[in-house]
Every structure is written in C-alpha cells, then in structure tokens.
N, C-alpha and C positions, 0 to 999 in steps of 0.2 A: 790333556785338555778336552774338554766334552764335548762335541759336535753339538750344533746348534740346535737339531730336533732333538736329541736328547737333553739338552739342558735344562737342569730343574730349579737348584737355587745356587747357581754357581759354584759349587764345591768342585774339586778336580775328582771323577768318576762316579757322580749321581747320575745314572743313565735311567730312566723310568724306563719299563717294561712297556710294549703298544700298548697292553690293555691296563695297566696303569696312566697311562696319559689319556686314556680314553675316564676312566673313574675322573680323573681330575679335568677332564673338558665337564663331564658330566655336573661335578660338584661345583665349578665356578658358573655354569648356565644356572642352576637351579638354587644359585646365591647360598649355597653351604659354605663357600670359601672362595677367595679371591686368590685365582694363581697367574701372575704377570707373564710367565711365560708362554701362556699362549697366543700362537700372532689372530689379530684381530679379525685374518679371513674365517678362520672356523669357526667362532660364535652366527656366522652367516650363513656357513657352507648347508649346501643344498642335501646332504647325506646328513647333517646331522639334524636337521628339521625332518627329513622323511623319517628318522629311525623316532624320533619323538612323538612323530604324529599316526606311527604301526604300531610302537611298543611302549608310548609312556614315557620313555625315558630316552634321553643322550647318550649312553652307551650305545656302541654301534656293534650290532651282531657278531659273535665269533661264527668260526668257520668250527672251531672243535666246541663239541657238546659242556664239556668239562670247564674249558674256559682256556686264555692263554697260557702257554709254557709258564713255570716256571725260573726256568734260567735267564740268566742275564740273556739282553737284545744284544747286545753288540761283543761281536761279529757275527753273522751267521757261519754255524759252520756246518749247514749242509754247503753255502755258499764256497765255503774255505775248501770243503773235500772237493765241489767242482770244478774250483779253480784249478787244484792242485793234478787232479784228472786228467781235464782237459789240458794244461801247458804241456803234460810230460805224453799227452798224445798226437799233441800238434809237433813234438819234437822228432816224434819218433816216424810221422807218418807225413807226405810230401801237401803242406796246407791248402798250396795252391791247384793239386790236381780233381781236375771238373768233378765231382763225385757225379751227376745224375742229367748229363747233356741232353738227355732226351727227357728230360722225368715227366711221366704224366698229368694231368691237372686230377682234381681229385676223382672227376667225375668218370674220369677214363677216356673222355671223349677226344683228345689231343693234348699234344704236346706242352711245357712248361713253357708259360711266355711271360714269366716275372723280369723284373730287370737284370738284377745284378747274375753273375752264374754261381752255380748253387758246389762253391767250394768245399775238400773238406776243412777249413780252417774256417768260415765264413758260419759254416753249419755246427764243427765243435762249441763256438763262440755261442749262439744260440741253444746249445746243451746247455752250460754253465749258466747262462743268461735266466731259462727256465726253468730250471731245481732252484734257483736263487728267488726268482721272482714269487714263486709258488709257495713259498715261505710269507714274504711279505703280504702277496693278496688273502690269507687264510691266518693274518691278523696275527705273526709269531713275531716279525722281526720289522724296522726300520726301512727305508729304501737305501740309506747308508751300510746297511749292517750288510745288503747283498754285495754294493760296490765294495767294499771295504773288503769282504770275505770275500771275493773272488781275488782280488789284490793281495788280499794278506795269503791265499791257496795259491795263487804263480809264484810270490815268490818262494812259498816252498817247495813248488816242483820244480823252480829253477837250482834249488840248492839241494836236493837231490838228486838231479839230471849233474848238475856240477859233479857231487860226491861221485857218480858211477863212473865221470870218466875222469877223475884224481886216480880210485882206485884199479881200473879196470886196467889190464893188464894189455889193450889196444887199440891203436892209436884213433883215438875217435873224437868226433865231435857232434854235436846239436845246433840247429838254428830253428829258429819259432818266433812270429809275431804276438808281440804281448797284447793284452786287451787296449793297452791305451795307443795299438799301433805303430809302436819302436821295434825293431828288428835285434833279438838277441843271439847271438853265438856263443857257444855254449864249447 
C-alpha cells in the first residue's frame, strides 16, 4: 500500500522520487499538467514561491550538484543501517547509564544544564535520528522513508541480536528500548 506522501496515481508501489514530486509540483504550478495529488498547502507554501522568485522556477534546490539519487525513496537505507546499528548497541551497552553528567556547554564556560540527562540510549536514538534525517534535508528521501528505515533497521538488529543468542553456545540474553519506547528482551 503506498504511504500517502508517496502516492501518485494509486497503483500499489508508485513511489515518486523527492525530486520527482518536486518536477511534478513544478509542472502543475506552471499549468504543464494537473496532478491531484498534491495537498493544496504547497501551491502556497512559502519555500516554493522563494525558490521561483531566486531561480525561475518551482523546483526547489538539491543539495547534490548532480541532482537526486536515483534509487527508489522508500526506505532509506542509510536510515535502515542506523537503525540496525544503533538497536544492537543499545543492547549490548547499559541505555540508561548518564553518559556525560557533567558535560560542558559548548562554550566551555560551565556545566550542561539541558533538561532531560544526556543517556547513552537517549543519545544513540539521536545517532540514528541524524544519519536519517540528513538524508531527507539534502533532498534524497521522504520523512517516512527515515521513520520507516530506522523501524525497518531494529527490526533487523532485533533478529540478529535474536540469531546470536539461538546460536551461541551461552546462556545470554539482551534487553533495549525500541524507538517507539517498548521494552524488548531479547
């Protein structure tokens, strides 16, 4: 079933590419072609009037010279490798302990006075979060294709984390909080 940002004309697995939905925002602004599935905020949105009134045109800047990836958008899979990464490092290493109790600010000039404490499990989460996101903002992938690739990368570190202790020869186990906050035992 096609996730709703990707939807093109209903078919099951027409996923447009970001810089393909970007051609086709471009072509139904500038009346080449009417495509229905764009939501009515974009023909508005304030990023796509600035890039028209810098460059001419509705396509909105890449970040690569060349132009978008070719590959399919969905899943990311640098997304997928930092899921898969990070689950089988939260399992192996204790989430909840403080990593950086005292951590500097940046300037040097005193101590960390953010809210939450700066876990390693809280902080892995934020690894994964930005290899994924960094994709997105530089115009390769979906905002789905990150959630979805990091989801689709735990569960394959949960099932290789599984595989090791099927096979491994003792008595061991794993536990790790998932991205969506459930506690798994492994």
């Amino acid at each position: 079933m096609p996730w709703p940002e990707h939807a093109d004309n209903g078919e099951e697995g027409d996923y447009p590419h970001v810089a393909n939905f970007g051609g086709r925002v471009h072509a139904h602004l500038a009346g080449l072609r009417d495509y229905y599935m764009i939501d009515r905020e974009v023909p508005g949105s304030e990023a796509v009037k600035l890039s028209y009134e810098k460059h001419g045109s509705y396509l909105l800047p890449q970040v690569f010279s060349e132009g978008s990836p070719t590959h399919p958008a969905c899943s990311s899979g640098h997304a997928t490798v930092a899921g898969a990464c990070v689950t089988v490092l939260k399992a192996w290493f204790d989430e909840s302990w403080v990593a950086c109790p005292t951590w500097c600010r940046r300037d040097g000039t005193g101590p960390y006075e953010g809210g939450e404490a700066l876990t390693v499990g809280g902080e892995l989460g934020k690894v994964a979060a930005n290899i994924a996101t960094g994709r997105n903002m530089a115009g390769a992938h979906w905002r789905t294709d990150f959630t979805e690739g990091v989801r689709l990368g735990e569960a394959v570190g949960i099932r290789v984390l599984r595989d090791h202790v099927r096979v491994d020869h003792e008595d061991a186990s794993f536990g790790l909080t998932r991205s969506d906050g459930r506690r798994v035992t492994i």
